[in-house]
PyMOL commands that place a pseudoatom at each C-alpha (Angstrom):
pseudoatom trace, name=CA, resn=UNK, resi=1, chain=A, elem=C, hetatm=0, pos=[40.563, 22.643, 164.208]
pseudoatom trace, name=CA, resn=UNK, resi=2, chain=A, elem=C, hetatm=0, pos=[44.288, 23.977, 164.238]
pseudoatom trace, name=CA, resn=UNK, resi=3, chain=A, elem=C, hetatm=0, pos=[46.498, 21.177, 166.135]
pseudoatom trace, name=CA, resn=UNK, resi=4, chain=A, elem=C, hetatm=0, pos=[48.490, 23.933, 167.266]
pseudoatom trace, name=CA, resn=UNK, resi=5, chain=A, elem=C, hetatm=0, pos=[46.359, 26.029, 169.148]
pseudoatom trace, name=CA, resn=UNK, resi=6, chain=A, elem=C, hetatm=0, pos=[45.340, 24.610, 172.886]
pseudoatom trace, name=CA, resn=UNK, resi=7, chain=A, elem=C, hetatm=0, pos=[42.506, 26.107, 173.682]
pseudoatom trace, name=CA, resn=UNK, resi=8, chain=A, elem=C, hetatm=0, pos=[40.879, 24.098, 171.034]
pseudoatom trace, name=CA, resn=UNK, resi=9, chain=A, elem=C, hetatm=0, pos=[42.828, 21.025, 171.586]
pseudoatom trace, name=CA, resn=UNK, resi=10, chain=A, elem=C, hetatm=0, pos=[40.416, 17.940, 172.329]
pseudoatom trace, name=CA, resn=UNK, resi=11, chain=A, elem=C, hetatm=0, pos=[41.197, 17.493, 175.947]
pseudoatom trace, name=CA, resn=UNK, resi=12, chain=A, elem=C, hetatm=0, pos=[39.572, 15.143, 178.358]
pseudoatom trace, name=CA, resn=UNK, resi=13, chain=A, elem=C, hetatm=0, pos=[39.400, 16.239, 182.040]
pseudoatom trace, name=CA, resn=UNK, resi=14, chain=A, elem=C, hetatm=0, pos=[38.657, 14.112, 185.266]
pseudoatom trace, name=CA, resn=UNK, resi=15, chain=A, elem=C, hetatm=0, pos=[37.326, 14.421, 188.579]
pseudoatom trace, name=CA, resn=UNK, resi=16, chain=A, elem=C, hetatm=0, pos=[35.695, 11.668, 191.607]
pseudoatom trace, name=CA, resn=UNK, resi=17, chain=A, elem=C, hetatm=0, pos=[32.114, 13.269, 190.657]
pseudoatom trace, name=CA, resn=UNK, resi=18, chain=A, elem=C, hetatm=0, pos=[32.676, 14.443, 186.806]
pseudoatom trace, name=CA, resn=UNK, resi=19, chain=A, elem=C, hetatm=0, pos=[34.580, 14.047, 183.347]
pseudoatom trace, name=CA, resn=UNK, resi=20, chain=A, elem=C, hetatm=0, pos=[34.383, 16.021, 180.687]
pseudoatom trace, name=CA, resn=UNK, resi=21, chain=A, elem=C, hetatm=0, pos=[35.476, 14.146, 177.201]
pseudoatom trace, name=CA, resn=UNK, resi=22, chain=A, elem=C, hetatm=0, pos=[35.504, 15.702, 173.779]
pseudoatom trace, name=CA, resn=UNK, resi=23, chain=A, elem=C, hetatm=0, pos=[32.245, 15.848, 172.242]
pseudoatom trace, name=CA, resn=UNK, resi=24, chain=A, elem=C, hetatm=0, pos=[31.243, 13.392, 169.379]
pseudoatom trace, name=CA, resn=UNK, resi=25, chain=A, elem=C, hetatm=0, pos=[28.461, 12.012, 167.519]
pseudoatom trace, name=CA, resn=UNK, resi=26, chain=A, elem=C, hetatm=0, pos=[28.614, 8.574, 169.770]
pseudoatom trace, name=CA, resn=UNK, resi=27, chain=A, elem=C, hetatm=0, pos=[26.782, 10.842, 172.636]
pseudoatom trace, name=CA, resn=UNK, resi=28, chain=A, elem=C, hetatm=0, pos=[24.024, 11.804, 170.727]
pseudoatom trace, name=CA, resn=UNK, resi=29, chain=A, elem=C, hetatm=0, pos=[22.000, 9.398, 172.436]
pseudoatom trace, name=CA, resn=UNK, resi=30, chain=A, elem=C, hetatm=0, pos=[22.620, 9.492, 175.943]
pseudoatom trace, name=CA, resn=UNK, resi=31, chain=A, elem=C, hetatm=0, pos=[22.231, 13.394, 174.776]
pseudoatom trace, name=CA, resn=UNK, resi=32, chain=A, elem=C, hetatm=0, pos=[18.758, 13.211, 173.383]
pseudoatom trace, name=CA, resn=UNK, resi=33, chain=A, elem=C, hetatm=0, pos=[17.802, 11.033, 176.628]
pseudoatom trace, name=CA, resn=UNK, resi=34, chain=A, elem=C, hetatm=0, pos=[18.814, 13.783, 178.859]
pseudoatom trace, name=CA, resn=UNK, resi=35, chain=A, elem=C, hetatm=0, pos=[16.954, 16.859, 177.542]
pseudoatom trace, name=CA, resn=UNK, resi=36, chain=A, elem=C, hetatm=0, pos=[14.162, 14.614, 177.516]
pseudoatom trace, name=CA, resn=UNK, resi=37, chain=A, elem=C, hetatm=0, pos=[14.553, 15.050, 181.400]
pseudoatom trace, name=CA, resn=UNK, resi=38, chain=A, elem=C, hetatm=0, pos=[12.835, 17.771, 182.693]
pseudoatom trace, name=CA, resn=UNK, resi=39, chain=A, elem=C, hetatm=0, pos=[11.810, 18.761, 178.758]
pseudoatom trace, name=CA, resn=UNK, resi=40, chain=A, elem=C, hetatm=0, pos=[14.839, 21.372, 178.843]
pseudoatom trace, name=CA, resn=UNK, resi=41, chain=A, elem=C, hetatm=0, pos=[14.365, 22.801, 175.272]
pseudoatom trace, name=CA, resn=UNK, resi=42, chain=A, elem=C, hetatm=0, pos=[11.275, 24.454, 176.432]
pseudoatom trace, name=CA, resn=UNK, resi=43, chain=A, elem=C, hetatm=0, pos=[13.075, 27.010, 178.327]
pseudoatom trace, name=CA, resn=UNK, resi=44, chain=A, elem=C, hetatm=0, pos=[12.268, 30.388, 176.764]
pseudoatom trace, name=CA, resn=UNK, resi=45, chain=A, elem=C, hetatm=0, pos=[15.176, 31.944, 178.155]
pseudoatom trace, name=CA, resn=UNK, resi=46, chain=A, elem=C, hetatm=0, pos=[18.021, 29.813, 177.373]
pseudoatom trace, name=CA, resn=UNK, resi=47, chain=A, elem=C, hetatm=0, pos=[18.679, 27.625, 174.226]
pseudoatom trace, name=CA, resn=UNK, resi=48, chain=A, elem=C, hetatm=0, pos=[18.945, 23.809, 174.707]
pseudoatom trace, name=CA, resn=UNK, resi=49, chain=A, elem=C, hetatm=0, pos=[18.504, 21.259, 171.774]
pseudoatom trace, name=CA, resn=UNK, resi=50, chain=A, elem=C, hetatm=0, pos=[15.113, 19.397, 171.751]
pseudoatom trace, name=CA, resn=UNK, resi=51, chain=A, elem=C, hetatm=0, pos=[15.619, 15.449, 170.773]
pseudoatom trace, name=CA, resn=UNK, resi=52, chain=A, elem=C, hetatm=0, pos=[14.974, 16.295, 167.345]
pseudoatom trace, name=CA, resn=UNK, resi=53, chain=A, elem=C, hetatm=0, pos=[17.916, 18.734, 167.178]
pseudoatom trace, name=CA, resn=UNK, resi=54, chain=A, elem=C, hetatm=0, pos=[20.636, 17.107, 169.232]
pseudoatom trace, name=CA, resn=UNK, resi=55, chain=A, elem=C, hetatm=0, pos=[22.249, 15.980, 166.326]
pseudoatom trace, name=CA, resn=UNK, resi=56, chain=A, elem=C, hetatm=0, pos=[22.455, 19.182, 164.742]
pseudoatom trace, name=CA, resn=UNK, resi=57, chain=A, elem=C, hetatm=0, pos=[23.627, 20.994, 167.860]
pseudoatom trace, name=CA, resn=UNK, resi=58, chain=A, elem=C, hetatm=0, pos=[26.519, 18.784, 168.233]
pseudoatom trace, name=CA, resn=UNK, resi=59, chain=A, elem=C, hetatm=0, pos=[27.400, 18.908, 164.727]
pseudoatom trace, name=CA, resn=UNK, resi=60, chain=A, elem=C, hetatm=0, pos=[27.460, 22.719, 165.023]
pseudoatom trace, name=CA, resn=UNK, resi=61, chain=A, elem=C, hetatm=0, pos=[29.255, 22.922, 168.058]
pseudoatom trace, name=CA, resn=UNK, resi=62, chain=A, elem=C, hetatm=0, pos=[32.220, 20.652, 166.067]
pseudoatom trace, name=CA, resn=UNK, resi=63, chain=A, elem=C, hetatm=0, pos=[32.023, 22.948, 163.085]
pseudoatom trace, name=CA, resn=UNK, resi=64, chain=A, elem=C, hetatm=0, pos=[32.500, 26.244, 165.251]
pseudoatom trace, name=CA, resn=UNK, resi=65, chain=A, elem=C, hetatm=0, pos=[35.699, 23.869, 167.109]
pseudoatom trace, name=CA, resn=UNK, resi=66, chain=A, elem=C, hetatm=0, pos=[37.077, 23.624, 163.600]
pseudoatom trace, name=CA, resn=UNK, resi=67, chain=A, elem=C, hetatm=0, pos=[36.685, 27.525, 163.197]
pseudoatom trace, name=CA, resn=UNK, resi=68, chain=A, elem=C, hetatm=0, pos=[38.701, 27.947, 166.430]
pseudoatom trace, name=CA, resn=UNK, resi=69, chain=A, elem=C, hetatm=0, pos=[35.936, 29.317, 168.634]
pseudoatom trace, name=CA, resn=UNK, resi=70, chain=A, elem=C, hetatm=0, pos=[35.051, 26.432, 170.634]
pseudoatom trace, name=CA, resn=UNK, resi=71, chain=A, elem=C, hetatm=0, pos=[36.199, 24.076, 172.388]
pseudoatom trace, name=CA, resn=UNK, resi=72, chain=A, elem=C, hetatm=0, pos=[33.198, 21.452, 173.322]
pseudoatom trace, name=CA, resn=UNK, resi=73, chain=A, elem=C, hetatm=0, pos=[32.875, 19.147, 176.400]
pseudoatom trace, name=CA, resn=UNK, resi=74, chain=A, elem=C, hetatm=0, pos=[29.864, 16.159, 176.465]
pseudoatom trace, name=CA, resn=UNK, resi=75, chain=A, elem=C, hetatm=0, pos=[29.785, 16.085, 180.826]
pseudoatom trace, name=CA, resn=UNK, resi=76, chain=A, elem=C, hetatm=0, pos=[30.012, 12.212, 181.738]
pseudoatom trace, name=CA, resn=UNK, resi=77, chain=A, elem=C, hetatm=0, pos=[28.536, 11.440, 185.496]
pseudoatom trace, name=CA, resn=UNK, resi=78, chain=A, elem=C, hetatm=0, pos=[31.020, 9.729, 187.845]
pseudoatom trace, name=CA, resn=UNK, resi=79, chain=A, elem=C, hetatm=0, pos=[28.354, 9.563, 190.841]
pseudoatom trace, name=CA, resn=UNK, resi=80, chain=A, elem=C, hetatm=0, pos=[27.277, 6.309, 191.421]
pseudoatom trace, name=CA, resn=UNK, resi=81, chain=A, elem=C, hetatm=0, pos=[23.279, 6.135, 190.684]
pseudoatom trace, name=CA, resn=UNK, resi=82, chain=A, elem=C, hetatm=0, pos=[22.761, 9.421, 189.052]
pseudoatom trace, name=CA, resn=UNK, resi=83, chain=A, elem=C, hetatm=0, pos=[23.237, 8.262, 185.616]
pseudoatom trace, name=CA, resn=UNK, resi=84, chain=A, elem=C, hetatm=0, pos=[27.010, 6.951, 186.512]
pseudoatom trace, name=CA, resn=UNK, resi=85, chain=A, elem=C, hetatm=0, pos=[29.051, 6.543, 182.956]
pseudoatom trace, name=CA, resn=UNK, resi=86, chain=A, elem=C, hetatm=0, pos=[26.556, 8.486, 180.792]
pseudoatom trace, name=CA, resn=UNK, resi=87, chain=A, elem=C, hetatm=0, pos=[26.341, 11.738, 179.249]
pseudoatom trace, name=CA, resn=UNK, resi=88, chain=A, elem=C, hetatm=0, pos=[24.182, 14.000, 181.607]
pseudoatom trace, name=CA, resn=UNK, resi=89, chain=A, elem=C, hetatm=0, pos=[24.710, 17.615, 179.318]
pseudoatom trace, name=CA, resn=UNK, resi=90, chain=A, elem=C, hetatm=0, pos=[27.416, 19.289, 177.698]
pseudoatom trace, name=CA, resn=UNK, resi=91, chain=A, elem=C, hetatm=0, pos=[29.306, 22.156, 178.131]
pseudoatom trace, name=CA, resn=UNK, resi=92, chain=A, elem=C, hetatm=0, pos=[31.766, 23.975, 176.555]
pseudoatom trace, name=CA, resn=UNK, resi=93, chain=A, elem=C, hetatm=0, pos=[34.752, 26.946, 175.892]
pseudoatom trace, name=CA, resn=UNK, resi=94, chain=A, elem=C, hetatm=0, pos=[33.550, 29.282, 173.265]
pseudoatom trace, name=CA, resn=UNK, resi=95, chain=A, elem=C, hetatm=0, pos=[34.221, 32.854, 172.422]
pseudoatom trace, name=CA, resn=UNK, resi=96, chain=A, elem=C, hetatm=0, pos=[38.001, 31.648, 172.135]
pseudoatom trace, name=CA, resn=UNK, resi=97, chain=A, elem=C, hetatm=0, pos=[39.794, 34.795, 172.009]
pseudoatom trace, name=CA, resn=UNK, resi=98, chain=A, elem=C, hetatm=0, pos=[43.165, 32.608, 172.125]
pseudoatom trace, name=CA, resn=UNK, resi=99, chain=A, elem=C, hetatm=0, pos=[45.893, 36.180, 171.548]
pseudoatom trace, name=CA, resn=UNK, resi=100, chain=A, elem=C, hetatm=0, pos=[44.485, 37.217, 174.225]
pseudoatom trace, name=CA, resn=UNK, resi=101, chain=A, elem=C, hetatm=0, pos=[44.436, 34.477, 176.857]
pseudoatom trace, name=CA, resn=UNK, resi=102, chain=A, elem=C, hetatm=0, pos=[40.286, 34.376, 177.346]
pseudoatom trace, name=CA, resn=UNK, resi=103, chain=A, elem=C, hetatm=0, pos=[37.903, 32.208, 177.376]
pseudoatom trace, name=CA, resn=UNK, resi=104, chain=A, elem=C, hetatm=0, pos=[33.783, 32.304, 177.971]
pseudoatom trace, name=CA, resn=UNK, resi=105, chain=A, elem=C, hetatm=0, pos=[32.475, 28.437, 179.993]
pseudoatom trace, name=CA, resn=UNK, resi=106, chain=A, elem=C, hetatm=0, pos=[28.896, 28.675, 178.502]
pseudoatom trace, name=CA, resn=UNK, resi=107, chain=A, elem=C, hetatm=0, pos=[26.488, 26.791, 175.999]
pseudoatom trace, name=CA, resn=UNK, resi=108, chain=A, elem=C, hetatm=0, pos=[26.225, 24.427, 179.629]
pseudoatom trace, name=CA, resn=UNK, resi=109, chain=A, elem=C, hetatm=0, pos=[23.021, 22.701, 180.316]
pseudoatom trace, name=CA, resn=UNK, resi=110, chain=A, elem=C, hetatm=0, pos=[22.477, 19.332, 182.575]
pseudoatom trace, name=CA, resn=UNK, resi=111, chain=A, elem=C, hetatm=0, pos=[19.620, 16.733, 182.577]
pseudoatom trace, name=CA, resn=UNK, resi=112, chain=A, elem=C, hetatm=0, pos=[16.978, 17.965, 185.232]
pseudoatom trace, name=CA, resn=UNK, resi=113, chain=A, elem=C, hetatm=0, pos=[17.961, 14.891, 187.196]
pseudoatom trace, name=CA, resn=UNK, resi=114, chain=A, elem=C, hetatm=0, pos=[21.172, 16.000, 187.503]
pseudoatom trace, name=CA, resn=UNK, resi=115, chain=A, elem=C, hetatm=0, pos=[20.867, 19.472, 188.449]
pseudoatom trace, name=CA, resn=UNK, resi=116, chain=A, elem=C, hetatm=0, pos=[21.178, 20.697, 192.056]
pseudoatom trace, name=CA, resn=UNK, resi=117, chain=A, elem=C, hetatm=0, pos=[24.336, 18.028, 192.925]
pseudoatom trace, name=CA, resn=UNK, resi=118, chain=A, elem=C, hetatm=0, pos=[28.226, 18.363, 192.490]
pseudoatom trace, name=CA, resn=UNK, resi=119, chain=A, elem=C, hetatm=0, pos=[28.116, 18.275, 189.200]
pseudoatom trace, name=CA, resn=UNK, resi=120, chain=A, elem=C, hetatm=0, pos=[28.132, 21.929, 187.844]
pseudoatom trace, name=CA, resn=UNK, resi=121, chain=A, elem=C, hetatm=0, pos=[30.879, 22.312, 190.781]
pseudoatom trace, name=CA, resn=UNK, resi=122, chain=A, elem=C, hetatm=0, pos=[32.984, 19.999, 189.593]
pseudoatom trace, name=CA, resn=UNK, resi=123, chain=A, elem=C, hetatm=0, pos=[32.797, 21.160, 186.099]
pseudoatom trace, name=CA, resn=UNK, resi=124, chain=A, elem=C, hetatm=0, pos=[33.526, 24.587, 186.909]
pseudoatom trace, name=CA, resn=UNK, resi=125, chain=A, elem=C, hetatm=0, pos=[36.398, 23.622, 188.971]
pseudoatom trace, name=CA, resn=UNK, resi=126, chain=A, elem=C, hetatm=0, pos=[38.032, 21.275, 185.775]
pseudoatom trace, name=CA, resn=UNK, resi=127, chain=A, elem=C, hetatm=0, pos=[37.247, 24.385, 183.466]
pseudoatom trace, name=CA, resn=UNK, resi=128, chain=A, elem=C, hetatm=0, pos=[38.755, 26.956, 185.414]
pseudoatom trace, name=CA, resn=UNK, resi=129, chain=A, elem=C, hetatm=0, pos=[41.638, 24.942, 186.920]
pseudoatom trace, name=CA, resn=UNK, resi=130, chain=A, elem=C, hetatm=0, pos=[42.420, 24.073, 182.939]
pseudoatom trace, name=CA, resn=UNK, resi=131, chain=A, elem=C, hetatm=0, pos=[42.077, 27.136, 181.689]
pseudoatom trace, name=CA, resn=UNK, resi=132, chain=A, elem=C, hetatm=0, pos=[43.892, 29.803, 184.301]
pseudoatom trace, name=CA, resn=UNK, resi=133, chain=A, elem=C, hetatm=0, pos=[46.107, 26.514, 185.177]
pseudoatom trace, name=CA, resn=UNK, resi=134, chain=A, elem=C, hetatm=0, pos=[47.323, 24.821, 181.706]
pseudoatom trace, name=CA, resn=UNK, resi=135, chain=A, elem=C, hetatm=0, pos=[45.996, 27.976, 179.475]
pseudoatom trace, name=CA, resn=UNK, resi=136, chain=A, elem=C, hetatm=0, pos=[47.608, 30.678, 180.941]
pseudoatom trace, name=CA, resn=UNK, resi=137, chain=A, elem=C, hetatm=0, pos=[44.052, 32.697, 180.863]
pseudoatom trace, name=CA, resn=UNK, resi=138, chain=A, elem=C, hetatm=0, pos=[43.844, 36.274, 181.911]
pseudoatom trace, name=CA, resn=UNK, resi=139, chain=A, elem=C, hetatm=0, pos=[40.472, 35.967, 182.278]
pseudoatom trace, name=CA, resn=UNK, resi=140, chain=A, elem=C, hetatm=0, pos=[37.859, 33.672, 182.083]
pseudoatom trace, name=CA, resn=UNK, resi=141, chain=A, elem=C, hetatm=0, pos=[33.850, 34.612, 181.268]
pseudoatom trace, name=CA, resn=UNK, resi=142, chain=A, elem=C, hetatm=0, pos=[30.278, 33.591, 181.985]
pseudoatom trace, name=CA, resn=UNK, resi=143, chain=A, elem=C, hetatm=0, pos=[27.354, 35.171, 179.992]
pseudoatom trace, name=CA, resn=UNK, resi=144, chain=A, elem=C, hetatm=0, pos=[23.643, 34.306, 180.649]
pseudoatom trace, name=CA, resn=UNK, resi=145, chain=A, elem=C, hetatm=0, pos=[20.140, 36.051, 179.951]
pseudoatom trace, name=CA, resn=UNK, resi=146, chain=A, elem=C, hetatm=0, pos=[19.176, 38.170, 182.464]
pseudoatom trace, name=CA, resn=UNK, resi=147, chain=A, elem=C, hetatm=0, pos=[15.802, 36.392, 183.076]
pseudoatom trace, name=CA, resn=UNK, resi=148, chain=A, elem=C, hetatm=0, pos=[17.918, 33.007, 183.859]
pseudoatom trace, name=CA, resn=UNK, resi=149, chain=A, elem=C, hetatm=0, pos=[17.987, 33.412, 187.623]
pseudoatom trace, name=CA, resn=UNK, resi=150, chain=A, elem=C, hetatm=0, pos=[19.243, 30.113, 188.522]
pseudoatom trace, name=CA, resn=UNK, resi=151, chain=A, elem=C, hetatm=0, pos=[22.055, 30.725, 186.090]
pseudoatom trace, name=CA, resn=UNK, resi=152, chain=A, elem=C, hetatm=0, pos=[22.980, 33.667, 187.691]
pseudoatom trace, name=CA, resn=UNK, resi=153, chain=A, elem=C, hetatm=0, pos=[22.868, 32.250, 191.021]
pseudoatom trace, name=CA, resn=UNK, resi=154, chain=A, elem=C, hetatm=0, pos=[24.718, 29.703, 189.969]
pseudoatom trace, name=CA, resn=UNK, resi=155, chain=A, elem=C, hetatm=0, pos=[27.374, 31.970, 188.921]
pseudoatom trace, name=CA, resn=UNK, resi=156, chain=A, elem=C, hetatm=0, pos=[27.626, 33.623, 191.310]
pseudoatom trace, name=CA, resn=UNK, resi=157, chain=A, elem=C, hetatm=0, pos=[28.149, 30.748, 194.047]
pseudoatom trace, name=CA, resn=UNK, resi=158, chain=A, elem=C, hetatm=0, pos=[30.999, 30.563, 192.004]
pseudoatom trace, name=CA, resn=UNK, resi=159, chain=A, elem=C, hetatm=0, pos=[33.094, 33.513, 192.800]
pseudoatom trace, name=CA, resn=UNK, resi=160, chain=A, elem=C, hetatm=0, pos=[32.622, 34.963, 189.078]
pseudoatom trace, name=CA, resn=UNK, resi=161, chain=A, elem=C, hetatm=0, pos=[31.301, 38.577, 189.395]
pseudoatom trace, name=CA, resn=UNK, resi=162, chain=A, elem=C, hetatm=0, pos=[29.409, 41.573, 187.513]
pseudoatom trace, name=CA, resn=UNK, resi=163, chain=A, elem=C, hetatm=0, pos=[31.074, 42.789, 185.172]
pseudoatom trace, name=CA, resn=UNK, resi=164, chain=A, elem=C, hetatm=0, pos=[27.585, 44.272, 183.542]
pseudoatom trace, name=CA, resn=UNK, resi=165, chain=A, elem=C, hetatm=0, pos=[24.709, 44.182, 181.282]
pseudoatom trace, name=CA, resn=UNK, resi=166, chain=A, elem=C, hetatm=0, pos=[24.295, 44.227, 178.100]
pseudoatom trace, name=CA, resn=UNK, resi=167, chain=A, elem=C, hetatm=0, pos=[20.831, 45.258, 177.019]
pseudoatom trace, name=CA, resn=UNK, resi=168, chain=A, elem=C, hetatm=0, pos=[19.318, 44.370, 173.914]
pseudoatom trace, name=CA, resn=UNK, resi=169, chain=A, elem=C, hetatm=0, pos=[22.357, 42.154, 173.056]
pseudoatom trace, name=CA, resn=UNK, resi=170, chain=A, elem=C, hetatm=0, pos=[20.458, 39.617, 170.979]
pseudoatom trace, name=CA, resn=UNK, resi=171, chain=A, elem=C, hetatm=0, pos=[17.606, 38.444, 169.531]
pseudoatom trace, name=CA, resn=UNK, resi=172, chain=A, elem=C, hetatm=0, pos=[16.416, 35.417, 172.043]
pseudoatom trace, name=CA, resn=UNK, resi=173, chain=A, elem=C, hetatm=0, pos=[13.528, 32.966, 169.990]
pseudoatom trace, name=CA, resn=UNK, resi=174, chain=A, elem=C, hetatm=0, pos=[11.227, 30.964, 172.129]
pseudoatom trace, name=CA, resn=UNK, resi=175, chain=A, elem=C, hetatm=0, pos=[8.340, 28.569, 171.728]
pseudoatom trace, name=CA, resn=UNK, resi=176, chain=A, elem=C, hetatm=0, pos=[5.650, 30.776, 173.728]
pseudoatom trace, name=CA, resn=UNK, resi=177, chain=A, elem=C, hetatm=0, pos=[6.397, 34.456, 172.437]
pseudoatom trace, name=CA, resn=UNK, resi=178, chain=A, elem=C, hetatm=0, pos=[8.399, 33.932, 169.241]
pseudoatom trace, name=CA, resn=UNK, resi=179, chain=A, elem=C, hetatm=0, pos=[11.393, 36.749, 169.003]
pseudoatom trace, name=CA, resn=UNK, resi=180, chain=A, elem=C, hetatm=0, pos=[12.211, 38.845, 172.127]
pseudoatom trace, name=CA, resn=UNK, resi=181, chain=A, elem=C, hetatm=0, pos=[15.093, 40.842, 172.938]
pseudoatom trace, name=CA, resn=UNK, resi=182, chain=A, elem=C, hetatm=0, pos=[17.937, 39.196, 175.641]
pseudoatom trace, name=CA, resn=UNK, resi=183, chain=A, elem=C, hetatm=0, pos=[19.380, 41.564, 177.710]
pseudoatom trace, name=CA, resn=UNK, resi=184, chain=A, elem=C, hetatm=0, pos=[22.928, 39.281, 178.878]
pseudoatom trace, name=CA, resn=UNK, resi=185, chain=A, elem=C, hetatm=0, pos=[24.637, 39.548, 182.353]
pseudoatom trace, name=CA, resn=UNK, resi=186, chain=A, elem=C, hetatm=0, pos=[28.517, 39.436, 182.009]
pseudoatom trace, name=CA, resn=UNK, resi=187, chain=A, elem=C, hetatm=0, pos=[30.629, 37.898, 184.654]
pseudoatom trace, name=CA, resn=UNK, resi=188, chain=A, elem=C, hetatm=0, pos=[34.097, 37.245, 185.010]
pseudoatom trace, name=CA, resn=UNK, resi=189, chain=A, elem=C, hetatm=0, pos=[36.821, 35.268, 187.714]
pseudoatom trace, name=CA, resn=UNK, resi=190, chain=A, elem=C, hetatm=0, pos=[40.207, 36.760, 186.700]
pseudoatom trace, name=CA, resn=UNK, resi=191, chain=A, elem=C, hetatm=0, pos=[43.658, 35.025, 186.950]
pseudoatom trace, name=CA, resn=UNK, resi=192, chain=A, elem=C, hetatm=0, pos=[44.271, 37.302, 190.076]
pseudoatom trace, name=CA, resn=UNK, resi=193, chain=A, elem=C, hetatm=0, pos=[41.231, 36.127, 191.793]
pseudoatom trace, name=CA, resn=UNK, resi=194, chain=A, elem=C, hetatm=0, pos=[41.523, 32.143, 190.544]
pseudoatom trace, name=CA, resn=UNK, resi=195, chain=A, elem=C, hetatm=0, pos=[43.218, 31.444, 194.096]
pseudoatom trace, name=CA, resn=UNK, resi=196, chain=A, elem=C, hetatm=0, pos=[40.499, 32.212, 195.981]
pseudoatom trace, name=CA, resn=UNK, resi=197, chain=A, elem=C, hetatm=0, pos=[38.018, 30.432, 193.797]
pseudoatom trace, name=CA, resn=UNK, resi=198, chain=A, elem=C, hetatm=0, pos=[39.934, 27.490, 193.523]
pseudoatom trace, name=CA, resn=UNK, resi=199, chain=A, elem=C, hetatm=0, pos=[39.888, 27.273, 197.476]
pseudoatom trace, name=CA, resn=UNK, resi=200, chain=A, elem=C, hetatm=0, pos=[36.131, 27.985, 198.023]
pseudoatom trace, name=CA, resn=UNK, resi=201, chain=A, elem=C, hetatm=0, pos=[35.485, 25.756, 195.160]
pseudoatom trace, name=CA, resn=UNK, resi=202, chain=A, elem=C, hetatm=0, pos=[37.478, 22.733, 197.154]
pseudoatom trace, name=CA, resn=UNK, resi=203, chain=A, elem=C, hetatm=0, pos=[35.747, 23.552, 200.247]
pseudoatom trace, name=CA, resn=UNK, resi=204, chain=A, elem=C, hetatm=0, pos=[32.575, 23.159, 198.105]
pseudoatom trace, name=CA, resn=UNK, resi=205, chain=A, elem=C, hetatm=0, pos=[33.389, 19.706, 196.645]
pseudoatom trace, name=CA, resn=UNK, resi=206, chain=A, elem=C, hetatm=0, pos=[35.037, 18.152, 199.942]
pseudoatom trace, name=CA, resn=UNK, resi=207, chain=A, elem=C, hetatm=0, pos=[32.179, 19.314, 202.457]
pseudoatom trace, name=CA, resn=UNK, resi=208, chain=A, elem=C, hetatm=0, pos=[29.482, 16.305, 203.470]
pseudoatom trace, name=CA, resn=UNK, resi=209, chain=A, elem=C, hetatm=0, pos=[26.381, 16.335, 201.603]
for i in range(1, 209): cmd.bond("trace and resi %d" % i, "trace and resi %d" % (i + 1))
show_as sticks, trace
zoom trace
């Protein structure tokens, strides 16, 4: 990791309903609890460590944030009975493309439990407010497989829009069908555009559940 550079800098961010800390080795366990919920790694169109390979995952998440690619996050709950003060997922910057102010907010998954509250919200808000805020982004990216509808959705609700598709991009491996070929939906919010995000974001966050 190059002390220099900020966009790999090991940065902790807060909110009421989220934090996101550096990732380490301590949060293997929490980790390996949570994508036991809802037995995530069997998704065939998105890649989340199994118990056996959380360790692994985080260790090569740390190696690419010593390369200068990534930045990685371990997402700690603040919401008092859904899993308050553990590690519910991880997320992360990657893609670093730090000459030219952009970043891509993927490699995110959350415990089953956990999906469908504030959290991804809140996350979203730290990661954009961070990185068009303290970062000076131009730009900031979302990628997911085409297939992953509730990704895209998800997206979407965010304010981050179509940029396209790239088909054939990469070679996807799941349990059921071994190799198949991911065809990736780009998105972007743009520094331009962050105002308006940032509002509809708030309004998201401060409106009763």
């Amino acid at each position: 990791m190059t002390p220099s550079n900020p966009f790999t800098q090991a940065t902790t961010l807060h909110h009421a309903v989220v934090s996101l800390v550096p990732l380490a080795r301590a949060h293997t366990t929490d980790l390996q609890e949570a994508t036991n919920d809802g037995d995530l790694s069997a998704l065939w169109f998105t890649a989340i460590p199994n118990e056996q390979g959380m360790a692994g995952e985080i260790d090569r998440r740390l190696a690419l944030q010593v390369l200068g690619s990534m930045n990685p996050f371990v997402v700690i709950s603040n919401l008092s009975g859904l899993h308050c003060g553990k590690a519910v997922g991880m997320t992360t910057y990657m893609n670093i493309d730090a000459s030219n102010r952009r970043v891509e907010i993927g490699s995110t998954w959350y415990r089953a439990s956990a999906q469908r509250s504030a959290l991804n919200t809140a996350c979203k808000r730290l990661l954009l407010a961070h990185a068009f805020d303290t970062l000076n982004c131009i730009a900031v990216e979302f990628r997911t497989h085409l297939m992953n509808h509730a990704s895209r959705k998800g997206i979407e609700r965010l304010g981050a829009k179509l940029d396209g598709v790239l088909r054939s991009h990469q070679l996807a491996h799941n349990p059921l069908h071994g190799t198949t070929l991911r065809d990736t939906c780009v998105y972007s919010i743009t520094a331009s555009e962050w105002p308006t995000v940032r509002a509809h974001l708030d309004f998201q966050l401060n409106k009763p559940r």
